[in-house]
C-alpha positions as CSV (number, residue, x, y, z in Angstrom):
1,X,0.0,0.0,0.0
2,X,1.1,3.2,-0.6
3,X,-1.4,5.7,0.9
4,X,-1.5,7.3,4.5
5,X,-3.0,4.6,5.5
6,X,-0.1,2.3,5.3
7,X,1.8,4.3,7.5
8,X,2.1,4.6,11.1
9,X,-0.2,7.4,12.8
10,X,2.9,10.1,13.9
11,X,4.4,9.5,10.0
12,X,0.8,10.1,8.9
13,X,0.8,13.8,10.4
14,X,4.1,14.4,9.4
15,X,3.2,13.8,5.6
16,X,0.5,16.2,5.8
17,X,2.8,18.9,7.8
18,X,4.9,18.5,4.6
19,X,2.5,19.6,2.5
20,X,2.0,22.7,4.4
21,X,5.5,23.7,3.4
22,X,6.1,25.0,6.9
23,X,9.4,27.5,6.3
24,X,6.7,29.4,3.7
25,X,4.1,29.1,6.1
26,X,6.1,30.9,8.8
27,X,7.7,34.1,6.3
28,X,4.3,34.4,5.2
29,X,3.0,34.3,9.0
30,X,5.4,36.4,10.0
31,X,5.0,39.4,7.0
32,X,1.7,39.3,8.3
33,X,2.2,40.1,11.4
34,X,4.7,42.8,10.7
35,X,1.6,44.3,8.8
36,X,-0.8,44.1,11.9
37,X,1.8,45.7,14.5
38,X,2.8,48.5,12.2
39,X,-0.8,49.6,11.7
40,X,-1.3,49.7,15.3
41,X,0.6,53.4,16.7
42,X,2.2,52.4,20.0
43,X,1.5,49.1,22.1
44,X,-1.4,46.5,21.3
45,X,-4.1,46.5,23.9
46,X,-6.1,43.0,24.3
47,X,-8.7,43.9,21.9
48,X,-5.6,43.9,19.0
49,X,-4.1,41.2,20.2
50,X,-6.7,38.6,19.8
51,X,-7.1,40.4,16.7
52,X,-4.0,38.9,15.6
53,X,-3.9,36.1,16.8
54,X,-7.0,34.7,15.4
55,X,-6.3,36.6,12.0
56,X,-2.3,34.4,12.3
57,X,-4.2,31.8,12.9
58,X,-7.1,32.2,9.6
59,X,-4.3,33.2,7.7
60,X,-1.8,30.1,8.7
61,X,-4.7,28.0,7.6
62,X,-5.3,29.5,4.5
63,X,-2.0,29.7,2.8
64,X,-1.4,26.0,4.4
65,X,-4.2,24.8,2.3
66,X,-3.2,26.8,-0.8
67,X,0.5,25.4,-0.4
68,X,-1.1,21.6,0.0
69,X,-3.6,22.2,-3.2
70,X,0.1,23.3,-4.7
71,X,1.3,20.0,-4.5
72,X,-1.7,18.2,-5.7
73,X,-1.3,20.1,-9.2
74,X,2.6,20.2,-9.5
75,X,3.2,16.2,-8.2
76,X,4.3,14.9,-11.6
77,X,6.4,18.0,-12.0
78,X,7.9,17.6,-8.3
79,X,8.6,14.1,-8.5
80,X,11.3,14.8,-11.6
81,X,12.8,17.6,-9.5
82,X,15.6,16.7,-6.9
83,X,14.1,20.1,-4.6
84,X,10.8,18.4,-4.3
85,X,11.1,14.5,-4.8
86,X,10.5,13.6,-1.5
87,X,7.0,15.7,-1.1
88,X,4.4,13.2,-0.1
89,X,2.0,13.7,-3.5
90,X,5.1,13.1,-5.3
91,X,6.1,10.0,-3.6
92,X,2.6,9.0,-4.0
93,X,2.5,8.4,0.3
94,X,-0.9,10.5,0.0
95,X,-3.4,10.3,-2.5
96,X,-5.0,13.6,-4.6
97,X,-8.5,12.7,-2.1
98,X,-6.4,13.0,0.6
99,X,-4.7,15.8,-0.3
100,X,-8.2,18.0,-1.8
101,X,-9.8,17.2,1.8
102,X,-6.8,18.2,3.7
103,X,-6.9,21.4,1.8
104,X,-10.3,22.3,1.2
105,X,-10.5,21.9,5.7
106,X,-7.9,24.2,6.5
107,X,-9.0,26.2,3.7
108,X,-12.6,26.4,5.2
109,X,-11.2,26.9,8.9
110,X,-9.1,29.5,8.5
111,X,-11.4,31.5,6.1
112,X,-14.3,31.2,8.7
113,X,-12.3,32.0,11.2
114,X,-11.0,35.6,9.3
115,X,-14.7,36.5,8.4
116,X,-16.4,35.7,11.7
117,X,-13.6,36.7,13.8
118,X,-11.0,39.4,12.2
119,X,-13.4,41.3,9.3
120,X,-14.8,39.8,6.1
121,X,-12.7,42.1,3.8
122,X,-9.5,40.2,5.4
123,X,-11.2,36.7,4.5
124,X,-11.6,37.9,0.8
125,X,-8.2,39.4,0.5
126,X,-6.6,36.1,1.8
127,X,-9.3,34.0,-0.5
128,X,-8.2,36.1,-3.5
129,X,-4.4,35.0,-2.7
130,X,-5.3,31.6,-2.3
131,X,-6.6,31.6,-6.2
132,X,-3.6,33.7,-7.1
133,X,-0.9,31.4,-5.8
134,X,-3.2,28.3,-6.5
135,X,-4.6,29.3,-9.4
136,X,-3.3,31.7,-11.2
137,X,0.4,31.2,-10.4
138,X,0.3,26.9,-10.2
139,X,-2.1,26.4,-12.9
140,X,-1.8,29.3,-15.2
141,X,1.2,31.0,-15.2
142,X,3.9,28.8,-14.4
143,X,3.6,26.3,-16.8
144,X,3.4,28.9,-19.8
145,X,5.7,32.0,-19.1
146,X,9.4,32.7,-17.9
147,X,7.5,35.8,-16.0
148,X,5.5,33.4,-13.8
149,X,6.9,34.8,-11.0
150,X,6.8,38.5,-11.4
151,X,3.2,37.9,-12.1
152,X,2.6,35.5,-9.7
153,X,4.8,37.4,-7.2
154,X,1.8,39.3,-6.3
155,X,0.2,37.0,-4.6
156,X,3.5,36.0,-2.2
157,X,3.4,39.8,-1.3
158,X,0.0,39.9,0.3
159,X,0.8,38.7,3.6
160,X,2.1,42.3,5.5
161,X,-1.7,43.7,3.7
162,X,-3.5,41.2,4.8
163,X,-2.1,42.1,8.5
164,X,-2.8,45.6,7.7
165,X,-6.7,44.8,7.0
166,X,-7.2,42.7,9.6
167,X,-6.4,45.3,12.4
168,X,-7.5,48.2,10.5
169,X,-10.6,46.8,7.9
170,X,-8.8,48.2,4.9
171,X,-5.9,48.7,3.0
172,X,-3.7,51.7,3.3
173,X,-0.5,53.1,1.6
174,X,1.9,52.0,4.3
175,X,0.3,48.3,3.3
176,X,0.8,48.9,-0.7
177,X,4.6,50.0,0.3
178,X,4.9,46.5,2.1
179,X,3.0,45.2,-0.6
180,X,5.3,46.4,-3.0
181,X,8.7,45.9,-1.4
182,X,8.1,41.9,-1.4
183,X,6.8,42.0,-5.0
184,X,10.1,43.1,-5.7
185,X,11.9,41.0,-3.7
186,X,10.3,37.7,-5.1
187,X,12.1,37.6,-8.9
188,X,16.0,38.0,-7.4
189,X,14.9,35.6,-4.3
190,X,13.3,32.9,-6.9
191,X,15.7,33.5,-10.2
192,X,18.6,33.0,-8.0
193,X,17.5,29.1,-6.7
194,X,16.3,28.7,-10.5
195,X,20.1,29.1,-11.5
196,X,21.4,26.7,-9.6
197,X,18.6,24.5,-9.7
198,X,18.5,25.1,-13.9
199,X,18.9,20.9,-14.6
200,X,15.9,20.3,-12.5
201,X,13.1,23.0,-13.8
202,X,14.9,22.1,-17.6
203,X,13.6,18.4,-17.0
204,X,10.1,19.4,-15.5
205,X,9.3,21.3,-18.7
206,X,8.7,24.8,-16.7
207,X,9.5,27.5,-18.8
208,X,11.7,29.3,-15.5
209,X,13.8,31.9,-17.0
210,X,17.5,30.5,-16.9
211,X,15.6,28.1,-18.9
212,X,14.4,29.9,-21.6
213,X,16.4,33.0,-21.2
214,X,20.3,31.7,-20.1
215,X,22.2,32.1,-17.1
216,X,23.5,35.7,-18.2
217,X,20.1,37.2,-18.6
218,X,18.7,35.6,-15.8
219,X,21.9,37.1,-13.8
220,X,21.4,40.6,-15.3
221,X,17.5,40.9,-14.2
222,X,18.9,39.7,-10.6
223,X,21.0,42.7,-10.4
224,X,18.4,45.0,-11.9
225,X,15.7,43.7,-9.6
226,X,18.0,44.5,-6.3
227,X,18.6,48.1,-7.7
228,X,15.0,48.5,-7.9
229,X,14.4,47.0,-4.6
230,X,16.9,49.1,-3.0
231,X,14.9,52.3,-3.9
232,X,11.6,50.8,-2.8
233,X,13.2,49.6,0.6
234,X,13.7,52.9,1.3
235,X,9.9,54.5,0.9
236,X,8.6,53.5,4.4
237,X,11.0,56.3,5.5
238,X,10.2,58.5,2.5
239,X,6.5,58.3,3.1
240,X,6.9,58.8,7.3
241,X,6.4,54.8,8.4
242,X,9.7,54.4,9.7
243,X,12.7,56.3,11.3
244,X,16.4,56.3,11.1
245,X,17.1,53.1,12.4
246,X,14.9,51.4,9.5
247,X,16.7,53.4,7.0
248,X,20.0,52.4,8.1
249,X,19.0,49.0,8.5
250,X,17.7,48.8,5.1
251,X,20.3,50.4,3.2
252,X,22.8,48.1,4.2
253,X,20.5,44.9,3.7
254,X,19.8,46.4,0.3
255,X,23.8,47.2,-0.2
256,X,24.4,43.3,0.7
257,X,21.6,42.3,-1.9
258,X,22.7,44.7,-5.0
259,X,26.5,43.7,-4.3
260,X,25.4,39.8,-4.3
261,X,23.6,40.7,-7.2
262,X,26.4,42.3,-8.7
263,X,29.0,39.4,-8.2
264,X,26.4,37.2,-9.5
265,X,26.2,39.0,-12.6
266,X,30.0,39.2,-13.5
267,X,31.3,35.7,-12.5
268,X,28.0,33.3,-11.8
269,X,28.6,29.8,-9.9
270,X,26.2,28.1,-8.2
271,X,27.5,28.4,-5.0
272,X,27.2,31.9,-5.1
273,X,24.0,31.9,-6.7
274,X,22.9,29.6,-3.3
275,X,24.5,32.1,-1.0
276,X,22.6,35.0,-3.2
277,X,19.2,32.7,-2.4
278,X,20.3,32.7,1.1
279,X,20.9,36.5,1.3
280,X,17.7,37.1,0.3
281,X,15.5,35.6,2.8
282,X,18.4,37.1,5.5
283,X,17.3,40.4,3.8
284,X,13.9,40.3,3.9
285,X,13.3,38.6,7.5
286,X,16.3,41.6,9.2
287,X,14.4,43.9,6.8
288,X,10.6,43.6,7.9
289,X,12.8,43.0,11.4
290,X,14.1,46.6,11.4
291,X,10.6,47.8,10.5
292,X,9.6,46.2,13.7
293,X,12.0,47.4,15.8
294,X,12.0,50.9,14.4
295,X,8.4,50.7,15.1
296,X,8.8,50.1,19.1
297,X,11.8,51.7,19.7
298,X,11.5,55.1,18.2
C-alpha cells in the first residue's frame, strides 16, 4: 500500500505537515504580522491582540491549504525535481482525495475564522491569494511563461496587507509599500535558486527563466531587480512609516543584496548563486525585522 493509510499514525501527520511547506508558512506568517503591529501606533491593547492572533491563525490555515492544493497540481512536476522529490504527493504516500480534503478543511477553517472573527474584507483578500498562488500562479502561469513569478509574485506579497486589514478593515498606503517591497523582492529571491537548480526546472518542462532566457540574462535581471528593490526599501522612511534606524538597517541589507547581485552578474557559480538565495531571505526577514524594531523603539 502506498497511501497514508499504510503508514504509522505520527508518520501520517508528518506527511500532511509536509505539505504545508512550513518554512513558507512561517515568512508568510510572520509578514503578516509585521503588517498588523505596524498599523497599530504604539502598544497593542487585548482587543488587538486577539485580533492577531486569530487573523495568524485564519491566515496560517489558508496559505497552508493553498500550499497543500500546490502540491496536488505540481506532483508529476515535483517528483522529476531533486528540490521536491520527496513531497508526499510526489512520492505518491498520499493520494490527490487526501490531499483535496486536507486542503479544502484548513481552507474552510481559516477562512471562517478571518470572516467571523478578524473582518470579512480580510477573509476575501486572503481568498483572493489563495486563487492567485493556487490558481493563477500553479495552474496558469507557471507552466506557460518565464514571467510566472513577477506575475505571480503578487500573490506572495499579500501577507504584511492582509495584517494591515485585519487590524484596520482596509488597506492603506503603508500596506501597498509592504506590498510592493516583497513584490520586488520575489524575482531576485526565486531567479537565484532557478540558476542553480536550472537541470531540475529544464527536466520538469517549466518554462523558468535561466531556462528559456540563459544564465547571463537571468543574472542581469537579478542585479536590476535589487537596484530597484533598494529604492523601494527605502519608501517606508520617505513616506513617514519608519525612522532612522529602518533606514539604516535597510540600506545596508539592500547594499548586501545589489552587491550579491552584482558578483552574480559578473562571475556566476552556483555556489554563489545559493549564497545569493540565502541572502535574500536574511534580507527580507532583518528587513521587515528593522521595521519592527523601528516601530517600538522610536
Amino acid at each position: 500500500m502506498s497511501g497514508a493509510a499504510s503508514l504509522p499514525a505520527l508518520s501520517v501527520l508528518r506527511q500532511f505537515n509536509a505539505l504545508t511547506k512550513p518554512r513558507v508558512i512561517q515568512l508568510i506568517v510572520f509578514c503578516a504580522l509585521i503588517g498588523m503591529v505596524l498599523a497599530v501606533p504604539g502598544l497593542p491593547n487585548v482587543q488587538q491582540l486577539r485580533l492577531a492572533s486569530a487573523a495568524c491563525l485564519g491566515i496560517y490555515l489558508v496559505a497552508a491549504a493553498a500550499a497543500a492544493f500546490n502540491c496536488i497540481v505540481e506532483k508529476t512536476i515535483d517528483a522529476k525535481m531533486k528540490r521536491t522529490s520527496w513531497r508526499p504527493t510526489a512520492r505518491g504516500q498520499l493520494s490527490d482525495t487526501q490531499t483535496l480534503l486536507f486542503s479544502a478543511a484548513l481552507g474552510v477553517a481559516g477562512s471562517l475564522i478571518l470572516y467571523f472573527w478578524v473582518n470579512p474584507l480580510t477573509m476575501w483578500l486572503t481568498f483572493a491569494t489563495f486563487v492567485g498562488y493556487a490558481v493563477v500562479y500553479t495552474v496558469v502561469l507557471k507552466p506557460l511563461t518565464p514571467q510566472n513569478i513577477v506575475i505571480g509574485g503578487a500573490s506572495g506579497a499579500m501577507p504584511p496587507l492582509l495584517g494591515w486589514a485585519a487590524i484596520t478593515g482596509d488597506v492603506g498606503p503603508e500596506a501597498l509599500i509592504l506590498f510592493l517591497i516583497i513584490f520586488l523582492w520575489t524575482p531576485p529571491h526565486f531567479w537565484a535558486l532557478a540558476l542553480y537548480r536550472v537541470e531540475d526546472y529544464r527536466k520538469s518542462g517549466l518554462p523558468m527563466l535561466p531556462v528559456t532566457h540563459g544564465s547571463e540574462f537571468t543574472r542581469l535581471q537579478i542585479f536590476l531587480y535589487t537596484v530597484v528593490l533598494f529604492a523601494a526599501c527605502m519608501l517606508p522612511f520617505v513616506y513617514g512609516m519608519s525612522g532612522w534606524l529602518y533606514l539604516v538597517s535597510a540600506a545596508l541589507l539592500s547594499l548586501g543584496f545589489c552587491w550579491y547581485g552584482w558578483r552574480l552578474l559578473r562571475s556566476y557559480s552556483d555556489a554563489l548563486a545559493r549564497k545569493t538565495f540565502r541572502y535574500s531571505l536574511i534580507h527580507l526577514s532583518l528587513l521587515f525585522a528593522a521595521l519592527l524594531l523601528d516601530h517600538y523603539v522610536f
